[in-house]
C-alpha positions in Angstrom: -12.1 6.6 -29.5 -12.7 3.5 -27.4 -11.5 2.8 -24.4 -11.2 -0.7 -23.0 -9.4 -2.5 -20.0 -9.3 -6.2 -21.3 -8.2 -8.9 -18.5 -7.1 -12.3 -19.8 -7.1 -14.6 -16.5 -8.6 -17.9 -18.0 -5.1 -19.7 -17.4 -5.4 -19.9 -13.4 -0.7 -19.8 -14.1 -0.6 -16.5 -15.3 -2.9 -13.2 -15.8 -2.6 -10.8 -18.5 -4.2 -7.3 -18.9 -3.9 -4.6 -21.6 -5.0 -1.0 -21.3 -6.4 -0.6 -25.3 -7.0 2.7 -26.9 -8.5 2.6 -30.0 -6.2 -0.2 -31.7 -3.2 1.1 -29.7 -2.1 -0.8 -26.6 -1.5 2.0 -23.6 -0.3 -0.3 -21.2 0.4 -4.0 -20.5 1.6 -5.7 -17.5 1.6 -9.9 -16.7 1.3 -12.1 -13.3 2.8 -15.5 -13.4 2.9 -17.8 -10.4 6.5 -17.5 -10.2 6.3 -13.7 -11.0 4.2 -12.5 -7.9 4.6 -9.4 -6.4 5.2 -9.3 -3.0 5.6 -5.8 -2.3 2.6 -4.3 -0.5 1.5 -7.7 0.8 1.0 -7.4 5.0 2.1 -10.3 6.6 2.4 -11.0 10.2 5.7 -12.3 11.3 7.4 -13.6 14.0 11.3 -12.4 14.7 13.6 -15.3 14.5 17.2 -13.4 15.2 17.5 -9.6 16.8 21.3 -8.7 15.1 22.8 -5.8 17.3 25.8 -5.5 14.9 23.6 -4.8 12.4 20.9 -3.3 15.0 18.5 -4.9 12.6 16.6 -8.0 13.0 15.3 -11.2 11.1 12.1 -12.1 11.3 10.0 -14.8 9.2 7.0 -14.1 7.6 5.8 -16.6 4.9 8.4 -16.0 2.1 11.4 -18.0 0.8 13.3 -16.4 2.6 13.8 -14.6 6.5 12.9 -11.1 6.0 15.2 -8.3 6.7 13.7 -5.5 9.1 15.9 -2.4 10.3 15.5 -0.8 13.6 14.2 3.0 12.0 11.5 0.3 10.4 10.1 -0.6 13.9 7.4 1.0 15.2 7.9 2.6 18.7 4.6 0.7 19.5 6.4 -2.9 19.3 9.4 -1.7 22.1 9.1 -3.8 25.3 9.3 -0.9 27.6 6.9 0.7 29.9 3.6 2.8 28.0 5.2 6.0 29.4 8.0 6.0 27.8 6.5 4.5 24.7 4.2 7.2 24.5 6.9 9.8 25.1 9.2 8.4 22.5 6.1 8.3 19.5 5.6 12.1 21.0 9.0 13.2 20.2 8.8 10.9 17.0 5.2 12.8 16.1 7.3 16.1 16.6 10.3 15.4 15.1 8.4 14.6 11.6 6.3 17.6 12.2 9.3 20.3 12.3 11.1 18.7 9.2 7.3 19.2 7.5 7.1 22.7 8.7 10.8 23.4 7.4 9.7 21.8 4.1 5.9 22.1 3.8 5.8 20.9 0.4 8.5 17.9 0.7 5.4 15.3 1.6 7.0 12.0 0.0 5.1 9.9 -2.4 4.6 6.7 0.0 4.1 2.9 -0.8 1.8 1.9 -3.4 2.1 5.5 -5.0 3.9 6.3 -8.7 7.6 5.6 -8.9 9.2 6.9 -6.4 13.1 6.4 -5.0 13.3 4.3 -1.8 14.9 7.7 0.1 11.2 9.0 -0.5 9.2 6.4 0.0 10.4 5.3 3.2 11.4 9.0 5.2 14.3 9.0 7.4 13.9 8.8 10.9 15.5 10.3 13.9 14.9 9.2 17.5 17.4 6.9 18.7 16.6 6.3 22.4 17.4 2.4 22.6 19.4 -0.3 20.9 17.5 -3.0 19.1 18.7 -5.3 21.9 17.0 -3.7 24.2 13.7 -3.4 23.2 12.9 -5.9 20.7 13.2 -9.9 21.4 13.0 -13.1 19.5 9.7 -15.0 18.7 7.9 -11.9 19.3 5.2 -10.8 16.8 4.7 -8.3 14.7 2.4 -7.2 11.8 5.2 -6.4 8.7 5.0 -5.1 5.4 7.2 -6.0 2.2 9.0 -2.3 0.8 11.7 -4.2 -1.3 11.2 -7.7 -3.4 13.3 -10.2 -2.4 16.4 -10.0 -4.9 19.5 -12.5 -5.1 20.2 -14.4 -1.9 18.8 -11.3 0.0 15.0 -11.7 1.9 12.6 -9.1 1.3 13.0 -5.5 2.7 10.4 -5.3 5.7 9.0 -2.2 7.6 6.1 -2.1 10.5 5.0 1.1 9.6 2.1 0.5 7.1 1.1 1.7 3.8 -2.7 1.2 2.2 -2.6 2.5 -1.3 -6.1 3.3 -2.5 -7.0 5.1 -5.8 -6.5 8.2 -5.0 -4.5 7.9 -1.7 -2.3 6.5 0.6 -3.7 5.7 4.0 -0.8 5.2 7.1 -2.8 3.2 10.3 0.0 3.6 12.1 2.1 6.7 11.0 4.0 9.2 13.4 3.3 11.7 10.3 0.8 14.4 9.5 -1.1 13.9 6.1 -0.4 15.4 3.0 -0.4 16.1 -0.7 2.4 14.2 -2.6 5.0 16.3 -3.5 4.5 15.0 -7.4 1.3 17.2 -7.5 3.1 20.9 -7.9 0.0 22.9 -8.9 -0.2 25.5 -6.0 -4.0 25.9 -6.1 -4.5 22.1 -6.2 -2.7 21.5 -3.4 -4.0 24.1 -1.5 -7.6 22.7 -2.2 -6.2 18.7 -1.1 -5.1 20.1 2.1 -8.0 21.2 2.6 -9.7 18.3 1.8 -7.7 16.3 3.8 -7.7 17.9 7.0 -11.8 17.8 6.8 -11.7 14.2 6.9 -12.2 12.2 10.1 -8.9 10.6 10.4 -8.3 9.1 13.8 -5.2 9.9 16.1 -1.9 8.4 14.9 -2.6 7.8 11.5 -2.1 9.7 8.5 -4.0 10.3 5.2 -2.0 10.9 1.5 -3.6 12.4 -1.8 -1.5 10.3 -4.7 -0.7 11.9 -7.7 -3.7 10.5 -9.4 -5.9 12.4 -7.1 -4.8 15.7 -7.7 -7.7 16.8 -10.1 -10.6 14.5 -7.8 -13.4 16.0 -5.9 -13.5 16.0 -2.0 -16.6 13.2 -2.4 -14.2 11.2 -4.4 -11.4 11.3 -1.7 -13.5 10.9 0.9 -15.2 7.4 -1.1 -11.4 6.4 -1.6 -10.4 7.7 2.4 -13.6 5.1 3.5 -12.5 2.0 1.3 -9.2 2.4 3.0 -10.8 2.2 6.3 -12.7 0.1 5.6 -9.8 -2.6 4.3 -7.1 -1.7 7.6 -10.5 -2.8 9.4 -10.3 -6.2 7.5 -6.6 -6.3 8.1 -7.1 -5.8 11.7 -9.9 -8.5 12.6 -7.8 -11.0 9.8 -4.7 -10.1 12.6 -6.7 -10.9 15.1 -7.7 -14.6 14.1 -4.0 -15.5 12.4 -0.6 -17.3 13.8 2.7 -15.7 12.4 3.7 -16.3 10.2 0.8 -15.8 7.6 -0.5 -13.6 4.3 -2.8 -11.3 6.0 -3.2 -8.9 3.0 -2.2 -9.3 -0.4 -1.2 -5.9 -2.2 0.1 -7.5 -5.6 -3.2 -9.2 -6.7 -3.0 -7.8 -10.7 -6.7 -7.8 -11.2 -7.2 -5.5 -8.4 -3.7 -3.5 -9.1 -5.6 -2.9 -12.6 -8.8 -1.4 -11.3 -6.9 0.7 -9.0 -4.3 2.0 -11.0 -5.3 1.9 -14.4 -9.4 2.1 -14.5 -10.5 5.9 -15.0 -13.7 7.3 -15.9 -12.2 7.2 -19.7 -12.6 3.5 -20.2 -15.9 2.2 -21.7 -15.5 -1.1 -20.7 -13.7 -3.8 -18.4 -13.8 -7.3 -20.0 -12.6 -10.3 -18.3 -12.2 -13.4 -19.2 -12.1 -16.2 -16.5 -14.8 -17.0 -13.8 -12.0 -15.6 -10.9 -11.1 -12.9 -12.7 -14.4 -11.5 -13.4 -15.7 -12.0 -9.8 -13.3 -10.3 -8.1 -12.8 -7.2 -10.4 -16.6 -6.5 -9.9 -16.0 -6.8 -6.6 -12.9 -4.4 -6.7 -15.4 -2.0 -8.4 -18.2 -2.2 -6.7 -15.7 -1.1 -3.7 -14.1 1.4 -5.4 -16.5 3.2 -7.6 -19.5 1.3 -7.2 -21.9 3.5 -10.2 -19.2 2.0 -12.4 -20.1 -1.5 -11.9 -21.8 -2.3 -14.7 -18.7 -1.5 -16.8 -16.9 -5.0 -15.7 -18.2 -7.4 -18.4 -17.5 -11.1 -18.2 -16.3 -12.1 -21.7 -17.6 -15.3 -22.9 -16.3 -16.0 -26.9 -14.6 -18.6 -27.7 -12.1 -16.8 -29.5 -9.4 -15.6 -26.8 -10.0 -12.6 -25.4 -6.1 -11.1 -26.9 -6.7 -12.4 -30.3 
C-alpha cells in the first residue's frame, strides 16, 4: 500500500499536511498565522520584573505577552554570584539529579519535543535552593529562554532556561545538569540496554545531556549518531544566531509545521513527500537533506493545477 506525506503550503496564511495510507488519512495536523505554535521556539529575552513573592520573574521575549519564568527554571549559570560558588552549586545540582537517577535508573522523563508527555515529566523537579531569586537574578538582564507552555488566557507563556533540541530520534539538552538517557516510554529491557549503550559512546561534551525518544527505540547506533550530529550541529546555529541578536528576539523557531512533519511523521515507510508551494518545498528538502540526506529525492515539488487535497 502506498505511502505518502502530502504538504499543501501554497496559501502563505495557513499550511496543511496529511499523512495518507492507501486512501485512508493517518494523520492531519494545520498551521494558521494565528495558530502558531510557540512551544519549542528559543528566544532570547530580557527580564523586565524579578517577583520575590512569587520568587519568579518576568521577562519579555517577543510574544504578546511578558513571559512567566520560575526560579527551579533558571539556570545556575545565569546567578550573579562569584564562578566558585556557581560552579559548586551546578556540582551539587549535577549530583543531586544523579542520585534520584541511580534510585530510579529507569525513571528518565520523556523531555520537550518528545510524545505526550505530563508537564511533571517533562520538566523534572529540582532541588537546590541556595538563594532567593532576589538575590541572584536582576532586571534588564539577558537570558536565552525557551517556551514549555503556550500562552493561554490572560496568562504569558510558561518559560525555562534549560534547553530542549528535539531531533528525530532524540532529545539533545546544551545545557542540562542531567546524565542522558533512554525515555522511560521505551520499556523493552534489551533495547534499552542497547540505547545506553549507544548513548554513552557518543561524544557528548561536559554539561550537556543526550535523550533517545521513543521513536528511536528500534534505530541503529549510525542513525542516532546522524540524529546526535544534526543536533549539534543546530545548538551551533543557535549559539552564533545568540551571538549576533538584541533581546528580545526569535532565535530558533521549533513550531515550523513543515519541518515538525519531516521530523515527526516521515519514516522509511513513506514513498513519497509532495509539496505544493515554492516555500514549502524548499525547506522540507532542506529538512531532509539534514535529517536523512539518501532520502532526498523522496521530497517532490507538486506542480498540477488541480490542488494538491483534492
Amino acid at each position: 500500500m502506498t505511502k505518502r506525506l502530502l504538504i499543501d503550503a501554497r496559501q502563505s496564511e495557513e499550511t496543511r499536511v496529511v499523512l495518507l495510507s492507501g486512501t485512508r488519512i493517518e494523520d492531519f495536523d494545520y498551521e494558521t498565522d494565528n495558530r502558531k505554535q510557540l512551544k519549542g521556539n528559543v528566544y532570547l529575552a530580557r527580564v523586565t520584573r524579578v517577583e520575590p513573592s512569587l520568587q519568579a520573574a518576568f521577562v519579555e521575549y517577543g510574544g504578546n505577552r511578558q513571559g512567566f519564568l520560575a526560579f527551579s527554571e533558571i539556570h545556575p549559570d545565569y546567578y550573579r554570584i562569584p564562578v566558585e560558588d556557581r560552579e559548586a552549586l551546578v556540582a551539587a545540582e549535577r549530583e543531586s539529579e544523579e542520585d534520584d537517577d541511580a534510585q530510579d535508573p529507569d525513571d528518565t522523563p520523556e523531555t520537550l519535543g518528545g510524545e505526550d508527555a505530563d508537564e511533571e515529566e517533562i520538566r523534572p523537579r529540582r532541588q537546590i535552593r541556595r538563594y532567593k531569586i532576589q538575590e541572584v537574578v536582576s532586571r534588564k538582564q539577558i537570558m536565552l529562554v525557551q517556551v514549555v507552555k503556550e500562552e493561554r488566557g490572560n496568562k504569558g507563556a510558561a518559560l525555562t532556561t534549560y534547553l530542549s533540541l528535539a531531533g528525530r530520534y532524540c532529545v539533545l539538552m546544551p545545557n542540562s545538569t542531567r546524565r542522558g538517557g533512554v525515555s522511560r516510554k521505551i520499556t523493552n529491557a534489551a533495547d534499552r540496554k542497547r540505547l545506553k549503550t549507544i548513548v554513552g559512546g557518543l561524544d557528548v561534551q561536559d554539561g550537556m545531556a543526550v535523550i533517545v525518544r521513543t521513536a528511536g527505540a528500534k534505530r541503529t547506533k549510525t542513525e542516532i549518531a546522524r540524529d546526535y550530529a544534526y543536533l549539534s550541529k543546530r545548538w551551533d546555529e543557535i549559539r552564533s544566531h545568540t551571538l549576533a541578536s538584541q533581546a528580545p528576539s526569535l532565535i530558533h523557531e521549533e513550531g515550523d509545521l513543515v519541518k515538525r512533519s519531516i521530523r515527526d511523521l516521515y519514516t522509511s515507510e513513506v514513498d513519497e513527500v509532495l509539496v505544493e508551494g515554492d516555500d514549502a518545498y524548499k525547506e522540507a528538502r532542506a529538512q531532509m537533506k539534514m535529517l536523512i540526506p539518501s532520502h532526498v529525492k523522496r521530497v517532490q515539488k507538486y506542480d498540477d493545477p488541480m490542488p494538491i487535497f483534492q
